[in-house]
C-alpha positions as YAML, in Angstrom:
chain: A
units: angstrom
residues:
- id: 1
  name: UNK
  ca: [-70.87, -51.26, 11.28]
- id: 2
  name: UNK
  ca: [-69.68, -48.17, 8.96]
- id: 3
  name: UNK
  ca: [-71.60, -44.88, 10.13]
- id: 4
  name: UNK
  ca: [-73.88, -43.14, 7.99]
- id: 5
  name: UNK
  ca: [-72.63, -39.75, 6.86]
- id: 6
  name: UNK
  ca: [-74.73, -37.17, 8.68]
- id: 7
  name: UNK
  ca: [-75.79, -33.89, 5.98]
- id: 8
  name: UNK
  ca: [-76.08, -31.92, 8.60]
- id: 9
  name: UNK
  ca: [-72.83, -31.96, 9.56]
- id: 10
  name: UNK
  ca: [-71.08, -32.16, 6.41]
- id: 11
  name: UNK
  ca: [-73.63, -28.79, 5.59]
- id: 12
  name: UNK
  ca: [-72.25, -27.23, 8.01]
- id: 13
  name: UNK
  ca: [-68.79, -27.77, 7.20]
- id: 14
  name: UNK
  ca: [-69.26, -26.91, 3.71]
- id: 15
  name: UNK
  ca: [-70.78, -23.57, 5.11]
- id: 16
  name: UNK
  ca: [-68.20, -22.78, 6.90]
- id: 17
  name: UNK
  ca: [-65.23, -23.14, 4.24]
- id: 18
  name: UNK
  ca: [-67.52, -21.14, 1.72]
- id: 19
  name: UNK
  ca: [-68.22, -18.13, 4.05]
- id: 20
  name: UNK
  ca: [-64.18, -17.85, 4.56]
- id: 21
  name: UNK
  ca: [-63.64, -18.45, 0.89]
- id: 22
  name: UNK
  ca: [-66.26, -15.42, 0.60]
- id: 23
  name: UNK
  ca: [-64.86, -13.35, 3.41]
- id: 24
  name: UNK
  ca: [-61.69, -11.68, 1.33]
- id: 25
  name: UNK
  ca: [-64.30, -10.14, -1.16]
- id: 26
  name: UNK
  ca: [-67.02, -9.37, 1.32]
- id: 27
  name: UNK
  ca: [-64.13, -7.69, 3.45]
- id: 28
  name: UNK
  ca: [-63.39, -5.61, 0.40]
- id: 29
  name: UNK
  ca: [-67.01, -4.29, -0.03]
- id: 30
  name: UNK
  ca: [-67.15, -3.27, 3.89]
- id: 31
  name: UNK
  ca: [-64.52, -1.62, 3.27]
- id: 32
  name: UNK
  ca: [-65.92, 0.69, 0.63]
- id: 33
  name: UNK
  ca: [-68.85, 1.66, 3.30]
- id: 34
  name: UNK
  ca: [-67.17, 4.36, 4.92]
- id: 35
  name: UNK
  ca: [-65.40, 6.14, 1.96]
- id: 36
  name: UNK
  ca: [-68.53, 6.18, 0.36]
- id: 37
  name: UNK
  ca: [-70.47, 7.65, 3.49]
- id: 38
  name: UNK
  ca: [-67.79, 9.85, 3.78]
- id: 39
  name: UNK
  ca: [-67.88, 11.34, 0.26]
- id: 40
  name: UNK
  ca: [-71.45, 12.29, 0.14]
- id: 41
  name: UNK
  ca: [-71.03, 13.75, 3.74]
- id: 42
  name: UNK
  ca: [-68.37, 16.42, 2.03]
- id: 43
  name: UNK
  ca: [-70.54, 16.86, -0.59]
- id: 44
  name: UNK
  ca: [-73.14, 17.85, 1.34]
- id: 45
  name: UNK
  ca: [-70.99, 20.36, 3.56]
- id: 46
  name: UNK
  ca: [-70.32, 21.10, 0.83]
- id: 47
  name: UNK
  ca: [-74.13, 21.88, -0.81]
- id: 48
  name: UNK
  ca: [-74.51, 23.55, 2.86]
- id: 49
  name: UNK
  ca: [-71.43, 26.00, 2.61]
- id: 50
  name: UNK
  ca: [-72.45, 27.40, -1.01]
- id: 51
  name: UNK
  ca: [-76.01, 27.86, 0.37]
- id: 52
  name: UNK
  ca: [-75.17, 29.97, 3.00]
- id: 53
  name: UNK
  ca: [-72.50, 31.89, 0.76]
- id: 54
  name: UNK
  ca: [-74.94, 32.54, -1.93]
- id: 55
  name: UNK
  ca: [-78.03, 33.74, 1.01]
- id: 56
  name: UNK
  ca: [-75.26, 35.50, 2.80]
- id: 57
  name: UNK
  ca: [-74.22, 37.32, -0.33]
- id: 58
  name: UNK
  ca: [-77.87, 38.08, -1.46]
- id: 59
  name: UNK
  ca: [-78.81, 40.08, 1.15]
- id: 60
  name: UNK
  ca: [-75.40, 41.93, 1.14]
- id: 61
  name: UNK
  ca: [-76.14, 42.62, -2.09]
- id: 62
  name: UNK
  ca: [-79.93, 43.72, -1.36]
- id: 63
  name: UNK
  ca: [-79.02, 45.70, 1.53]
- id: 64
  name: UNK
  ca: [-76.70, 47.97, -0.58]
- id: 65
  name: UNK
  ca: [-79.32, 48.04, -3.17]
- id: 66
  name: UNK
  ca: [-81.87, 49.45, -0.80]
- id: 67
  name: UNK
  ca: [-79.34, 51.55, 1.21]
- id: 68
  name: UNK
  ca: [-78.50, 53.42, -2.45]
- id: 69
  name: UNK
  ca: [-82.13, 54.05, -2.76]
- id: 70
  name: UNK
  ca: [-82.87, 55.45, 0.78]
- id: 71
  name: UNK
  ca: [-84.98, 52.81, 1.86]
- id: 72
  name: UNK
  ca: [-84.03, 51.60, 5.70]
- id: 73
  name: UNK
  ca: [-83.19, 48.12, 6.07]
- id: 74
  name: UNK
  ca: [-86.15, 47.81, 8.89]
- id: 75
  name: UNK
  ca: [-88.68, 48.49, 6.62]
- id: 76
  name: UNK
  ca: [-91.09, 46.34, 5.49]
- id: 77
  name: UNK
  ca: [-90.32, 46.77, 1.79]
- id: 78
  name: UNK
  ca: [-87.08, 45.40, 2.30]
- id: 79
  name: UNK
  ca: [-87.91, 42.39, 4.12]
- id: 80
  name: UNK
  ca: [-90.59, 41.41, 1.56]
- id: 81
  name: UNK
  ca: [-88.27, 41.29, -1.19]
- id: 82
  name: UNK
  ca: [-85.37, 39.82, 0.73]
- id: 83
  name: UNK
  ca: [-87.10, 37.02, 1.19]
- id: 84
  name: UNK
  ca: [-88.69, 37.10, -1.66]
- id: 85
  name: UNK
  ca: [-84.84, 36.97, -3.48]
- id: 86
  name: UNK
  ca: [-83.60, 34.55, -1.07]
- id: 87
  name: UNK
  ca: [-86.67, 31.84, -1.29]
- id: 88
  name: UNK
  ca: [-85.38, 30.52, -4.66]
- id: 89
  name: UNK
  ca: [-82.05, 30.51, -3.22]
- id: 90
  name: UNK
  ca: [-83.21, 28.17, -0.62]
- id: 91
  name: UNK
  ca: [-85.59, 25.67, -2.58]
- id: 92
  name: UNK
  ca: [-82.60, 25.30, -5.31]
- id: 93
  name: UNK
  ca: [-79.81, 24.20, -2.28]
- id: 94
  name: UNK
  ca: [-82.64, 22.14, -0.83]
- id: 95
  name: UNK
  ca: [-83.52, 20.46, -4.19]
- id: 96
  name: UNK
  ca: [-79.28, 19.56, -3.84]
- id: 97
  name: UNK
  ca: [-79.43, 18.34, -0.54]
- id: 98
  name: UNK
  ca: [-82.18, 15.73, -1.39]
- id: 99
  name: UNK
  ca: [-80.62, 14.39, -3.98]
- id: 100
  name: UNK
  ca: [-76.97, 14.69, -2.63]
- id: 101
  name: UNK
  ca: [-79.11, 12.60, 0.51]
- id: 102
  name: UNK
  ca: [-80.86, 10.71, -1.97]
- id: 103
  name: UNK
  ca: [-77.92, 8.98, -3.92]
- id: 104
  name: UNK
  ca: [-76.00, 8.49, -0.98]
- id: 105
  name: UNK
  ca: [-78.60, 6.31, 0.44]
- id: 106
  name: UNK
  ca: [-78.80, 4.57, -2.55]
- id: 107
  name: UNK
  ca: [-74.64, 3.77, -2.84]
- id: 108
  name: UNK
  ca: [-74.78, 2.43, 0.28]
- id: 109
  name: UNK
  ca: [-78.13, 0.08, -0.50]
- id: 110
  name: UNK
  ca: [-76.32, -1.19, -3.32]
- id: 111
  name: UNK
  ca: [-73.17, -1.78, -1.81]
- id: 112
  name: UNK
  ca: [-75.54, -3.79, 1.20]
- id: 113
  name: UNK
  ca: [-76.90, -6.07, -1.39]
- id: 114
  name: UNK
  ca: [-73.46, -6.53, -3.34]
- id: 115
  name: UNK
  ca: [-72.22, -8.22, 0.41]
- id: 116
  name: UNK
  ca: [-75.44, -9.77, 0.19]
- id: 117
  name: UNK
  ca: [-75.17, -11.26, -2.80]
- id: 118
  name: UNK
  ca: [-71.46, -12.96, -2.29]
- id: 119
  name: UNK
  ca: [-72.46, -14.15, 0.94]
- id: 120
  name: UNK
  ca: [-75.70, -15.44, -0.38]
- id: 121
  name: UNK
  ca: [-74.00, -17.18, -3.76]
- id: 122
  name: UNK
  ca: [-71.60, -18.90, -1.38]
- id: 123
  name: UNK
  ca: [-74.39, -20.57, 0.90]
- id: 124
  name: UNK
  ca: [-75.93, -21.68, -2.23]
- id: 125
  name: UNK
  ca: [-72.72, -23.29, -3.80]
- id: 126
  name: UNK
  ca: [-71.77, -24.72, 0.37]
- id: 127
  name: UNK
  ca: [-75.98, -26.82, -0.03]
- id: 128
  name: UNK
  ca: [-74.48, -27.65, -4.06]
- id: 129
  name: UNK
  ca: [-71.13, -28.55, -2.35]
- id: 130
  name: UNK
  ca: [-72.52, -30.80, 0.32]
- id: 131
  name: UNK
  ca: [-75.26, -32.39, -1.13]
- id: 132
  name: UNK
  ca: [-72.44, -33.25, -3.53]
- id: 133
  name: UNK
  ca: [-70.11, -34.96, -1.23]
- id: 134
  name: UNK
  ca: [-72.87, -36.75, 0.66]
- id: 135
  name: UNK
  ca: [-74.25, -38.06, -2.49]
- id: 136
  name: UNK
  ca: [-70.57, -39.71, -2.47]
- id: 137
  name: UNK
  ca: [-70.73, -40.59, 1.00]
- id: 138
  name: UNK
  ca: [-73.75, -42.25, 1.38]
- id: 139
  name: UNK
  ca: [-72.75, -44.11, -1.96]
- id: 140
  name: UNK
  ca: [-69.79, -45.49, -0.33]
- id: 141
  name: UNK
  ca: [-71.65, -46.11, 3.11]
- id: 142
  name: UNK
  ca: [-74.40, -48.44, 0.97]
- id: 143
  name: UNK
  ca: [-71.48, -50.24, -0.61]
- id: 144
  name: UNK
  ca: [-70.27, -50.90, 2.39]
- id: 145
  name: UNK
  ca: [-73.42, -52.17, 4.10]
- id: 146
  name: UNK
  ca: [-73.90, -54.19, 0.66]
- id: 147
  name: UNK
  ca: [-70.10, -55.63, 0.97]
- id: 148
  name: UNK
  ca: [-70.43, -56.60, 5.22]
- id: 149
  name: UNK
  ca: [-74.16, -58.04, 4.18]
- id: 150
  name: UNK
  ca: [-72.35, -60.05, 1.31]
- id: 151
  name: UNK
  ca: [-69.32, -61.01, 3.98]
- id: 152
  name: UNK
  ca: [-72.23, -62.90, 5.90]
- id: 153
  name: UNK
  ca: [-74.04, -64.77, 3.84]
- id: 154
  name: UNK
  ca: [-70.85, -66.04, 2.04]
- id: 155
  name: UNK
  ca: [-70.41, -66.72, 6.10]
- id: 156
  name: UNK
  ca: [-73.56, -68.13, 6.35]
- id: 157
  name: UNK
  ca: [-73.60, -70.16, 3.67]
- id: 158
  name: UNK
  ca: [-70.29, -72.03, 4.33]
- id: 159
  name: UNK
  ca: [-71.59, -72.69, 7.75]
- id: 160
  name: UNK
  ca: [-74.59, -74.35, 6.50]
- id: 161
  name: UNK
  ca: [-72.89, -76.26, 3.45]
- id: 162
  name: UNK
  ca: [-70.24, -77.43, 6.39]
- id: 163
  name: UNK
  ca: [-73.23, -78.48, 8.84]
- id: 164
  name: UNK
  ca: [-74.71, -80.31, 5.85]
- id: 165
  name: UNK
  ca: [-71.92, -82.53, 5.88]
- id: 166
  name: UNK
  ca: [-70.82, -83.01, 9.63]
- id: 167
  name: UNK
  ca: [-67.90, -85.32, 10.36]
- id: 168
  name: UNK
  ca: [-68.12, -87.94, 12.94]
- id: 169
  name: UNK
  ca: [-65.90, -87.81, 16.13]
- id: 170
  name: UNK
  ca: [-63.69, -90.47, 16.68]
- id: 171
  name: UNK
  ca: [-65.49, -92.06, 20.10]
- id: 172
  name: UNK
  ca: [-69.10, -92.12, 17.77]
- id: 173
  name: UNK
  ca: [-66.48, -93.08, 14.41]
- id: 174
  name: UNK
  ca: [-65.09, -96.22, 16.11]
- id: 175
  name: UNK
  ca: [-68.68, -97.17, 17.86]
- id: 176
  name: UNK
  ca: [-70.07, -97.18, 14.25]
- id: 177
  name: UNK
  ca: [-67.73, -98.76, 12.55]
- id: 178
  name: UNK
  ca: [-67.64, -101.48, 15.16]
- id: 179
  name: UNK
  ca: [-71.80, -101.45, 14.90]
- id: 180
  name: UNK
  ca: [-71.79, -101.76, 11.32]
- id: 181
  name: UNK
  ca: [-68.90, -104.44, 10.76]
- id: 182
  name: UNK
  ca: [-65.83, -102.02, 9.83]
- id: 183
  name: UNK
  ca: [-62.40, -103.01, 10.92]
- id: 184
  name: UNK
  ca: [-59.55, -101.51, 11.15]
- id: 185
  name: UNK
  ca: [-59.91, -99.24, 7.58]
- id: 186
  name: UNK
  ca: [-60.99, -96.82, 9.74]
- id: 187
  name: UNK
  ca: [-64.40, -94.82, 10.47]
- id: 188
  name: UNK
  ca: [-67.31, -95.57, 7.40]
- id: 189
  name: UNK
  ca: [-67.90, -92.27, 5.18]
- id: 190
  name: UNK
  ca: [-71.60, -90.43, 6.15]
- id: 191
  name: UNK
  ca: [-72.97, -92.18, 2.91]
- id: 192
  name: UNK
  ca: [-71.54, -95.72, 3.86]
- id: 193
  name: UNK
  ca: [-72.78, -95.20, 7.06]
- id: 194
  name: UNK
  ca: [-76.37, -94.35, 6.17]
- id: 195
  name: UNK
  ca: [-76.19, -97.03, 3.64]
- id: 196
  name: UNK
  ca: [-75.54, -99.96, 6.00]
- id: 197
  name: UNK
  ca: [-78.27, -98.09, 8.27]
- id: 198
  name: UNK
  ca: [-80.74, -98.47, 5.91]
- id: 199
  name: UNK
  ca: [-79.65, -101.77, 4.36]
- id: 200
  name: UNK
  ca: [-82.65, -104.68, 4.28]
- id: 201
  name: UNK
  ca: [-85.00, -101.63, 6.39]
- id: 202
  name: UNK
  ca: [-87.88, -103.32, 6.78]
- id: 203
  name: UNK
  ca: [-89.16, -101.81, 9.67]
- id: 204
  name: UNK
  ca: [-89.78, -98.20, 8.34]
- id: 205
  name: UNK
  ca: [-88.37, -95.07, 10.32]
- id: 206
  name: UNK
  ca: [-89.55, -96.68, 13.29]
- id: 207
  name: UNK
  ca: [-86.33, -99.73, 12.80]
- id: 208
  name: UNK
  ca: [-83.92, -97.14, 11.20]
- id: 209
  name: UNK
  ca: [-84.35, -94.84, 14.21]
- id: 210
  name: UNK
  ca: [-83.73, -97.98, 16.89]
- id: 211
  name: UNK
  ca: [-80.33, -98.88, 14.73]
- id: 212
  name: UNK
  ca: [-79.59, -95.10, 15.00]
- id: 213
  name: UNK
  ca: [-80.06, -95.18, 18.62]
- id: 214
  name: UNK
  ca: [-78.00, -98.10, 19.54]
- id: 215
  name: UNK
  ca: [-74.77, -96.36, 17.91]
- id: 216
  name: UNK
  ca: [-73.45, -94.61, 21.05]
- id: 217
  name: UNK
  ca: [-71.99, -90.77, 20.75]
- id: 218
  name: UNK
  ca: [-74.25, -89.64, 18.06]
- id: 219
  name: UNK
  ca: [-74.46, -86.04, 18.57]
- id: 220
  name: UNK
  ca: [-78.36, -84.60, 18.24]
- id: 221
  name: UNK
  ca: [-77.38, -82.55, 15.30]
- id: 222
  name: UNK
  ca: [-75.91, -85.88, 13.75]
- id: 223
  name: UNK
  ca: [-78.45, -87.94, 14.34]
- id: 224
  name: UNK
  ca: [-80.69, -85.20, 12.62]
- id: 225
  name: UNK
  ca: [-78.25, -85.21, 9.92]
- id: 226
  name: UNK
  ca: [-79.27, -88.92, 9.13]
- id: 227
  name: UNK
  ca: [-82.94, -88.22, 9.68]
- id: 228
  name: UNK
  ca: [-82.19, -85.75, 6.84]
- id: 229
  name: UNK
  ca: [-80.47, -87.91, 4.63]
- id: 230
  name: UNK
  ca: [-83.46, -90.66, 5.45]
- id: 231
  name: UNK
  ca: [-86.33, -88.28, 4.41]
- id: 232
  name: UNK
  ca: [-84.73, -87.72, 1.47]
- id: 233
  name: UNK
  ca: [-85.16, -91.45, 0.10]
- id: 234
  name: UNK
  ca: [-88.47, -92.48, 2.53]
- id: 235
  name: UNK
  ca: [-91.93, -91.16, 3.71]
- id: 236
  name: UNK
  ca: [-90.43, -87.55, 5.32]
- id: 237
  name: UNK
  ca: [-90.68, -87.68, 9.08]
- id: 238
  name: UNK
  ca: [-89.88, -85.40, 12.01]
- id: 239
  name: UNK
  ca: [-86.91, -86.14, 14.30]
- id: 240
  name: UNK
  ca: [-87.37, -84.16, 17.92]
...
C-alpha cells in the first residue's frame, strides 16, 4: 500500500528551505545592528564632549568676569549665577542626549522588526508552500488507493466470472460422460451436462441431487455449481 504523505513533515521541510532562502537578507539586516549602535554611540560622545566644552568654557568665562569686577570666586554671588548660567547649558545637552538616546532606540526597533518581518513572510509562504505540495500529494496518494482498489475488483471479478463457469477435471469428465452415455467425443460441456441431469426429472431436487451424487469426483464447489444452475430453472433450494 502507497503511504500517505505526512504535512508535518513536508511543513517542516518547506520551513526549512524558506528560512535559508531568507537567511542571505536577514544576514544583511544583522549586519546593519552594530554600525547603527555604533553611530549613535559617537554621536552621543559626541553630545557629551560639546557639553562639557561649552560648561567648561562658561565658567572660564564667568570667572574672569567676576575676577575683573573684584568679586572672589568663593563668594556666594558667584556661585549663584554660575549656576544659574550653566543650568540652561545643561537642560539644552540633556534635551540632545534624549533624543540622540531616543532615535537610536528606535533604528534599532525598526531594524528588529525588518528581520522580523522576512523571517515571518517566509514561514508564511513555507505553510502556502506545503499545503501546496501536499494538496498534490495526497491527490496522487487517493489515485493511487482508487487505481490498487480498481486492480482488485477487476481481480475479483474475473475470479468470480471464472468460478461461475468451473471446468470439470478429467477423472469427474470421463465418470460423467460415461454416466450420461458420452463416448469417446470427449467430456459433455457444463450445459450438456446439466441438461442430461435434468432430462425427464421427475423426482424434483430430491432425484436431481441422487443423479448428482452417483457421478464420482464432483468437487463440492461443482456440485454447488449445478445446484446453481438448477435453482435457476426449479423451486430454489439450498445445497450444504
Amino acid at each position: 500500500m502507497p503511504l500517505a504523505p505526512n504535512y508535518a513533515n513536508i511543513l517542516k521541510g518547506q520551513q526549512a528551505a524558506a528560512t535559508a532562502a531568507a537567511q542571505p537578507v536577514v544576514s544583511s539586516l544583522e549586519a546593519q545592528r552594530q554600525p547603527i549602535a555604533d553611530r549613535y554611540a559617537s554621536l552621543i560622545d559626541q553630545i557629551k564632549s560639546n557639553q562639557t566644552a561649552a560648561i567648561g568654557g562658561q565658567q572660564t568665562t564667568s570667572s574672569r568676569e567676576f575676577g575683573r569686577r573684584g568679586i572672589p570666586l568663593s563668594s556666594g554671588v558667584f556661585e549663584t549665577t554660575l549656576e544659574e548660567r550653566l543650568n540652561p547649558i545643561r537642560r539644552e545637552y540633556s534635551g540632545l542626549l534624549g533624543q540622540t538616546g531616543a532615535e537610536r532606540e528606535s533604528a534599532l526597533t525598526q531594524l528588529t522588526s525588518q528581520i522580523a518581518g522576512v523571517r515571518g513572510n517566509a514561514l508564511q509562504n513555507a505553510i502556502a508552500a506545503a499545503q501546496s505540495l501536499y494538496g498534490t500529494q495526497y491527490a496522487g496518494y487517493q489515485s493511487e488507493l482508487n487505481r490498487i482498489a480498481q486492480e482488485r475488483a477487476n481481480a475479483a471479478s474475473r475470479a468470480a466470472a471464472t468460478a461461475a463457469v468451473p471446468t470439470f477435471n478429467t477423472q469427474m469428465a470421463k465418470a460423467l460422460t460415461q454416466a450420461l452415455g458420452g463416448g469417446a467425443g470427449g467430456a459433455p460441456t457444463l450445459p450438456q451436462a446439466f441438461k442430461s441431469l435434468a432430462s425427464n426429472l421427475k423426482g424434483g431436487f430430491q432425484e436431481f441431487a441422487s443423479r448428482m451424487e452417483k457421478l464420482p469426483g464432483l468437487s463440492a464447489t461443482e456440485k454447488r455449481t449445478l445446484v446453481s444452475m438448477y435453482n435457476k430453472v426449479y423451486t430454489p433450494v439450498k445445497f450444504t
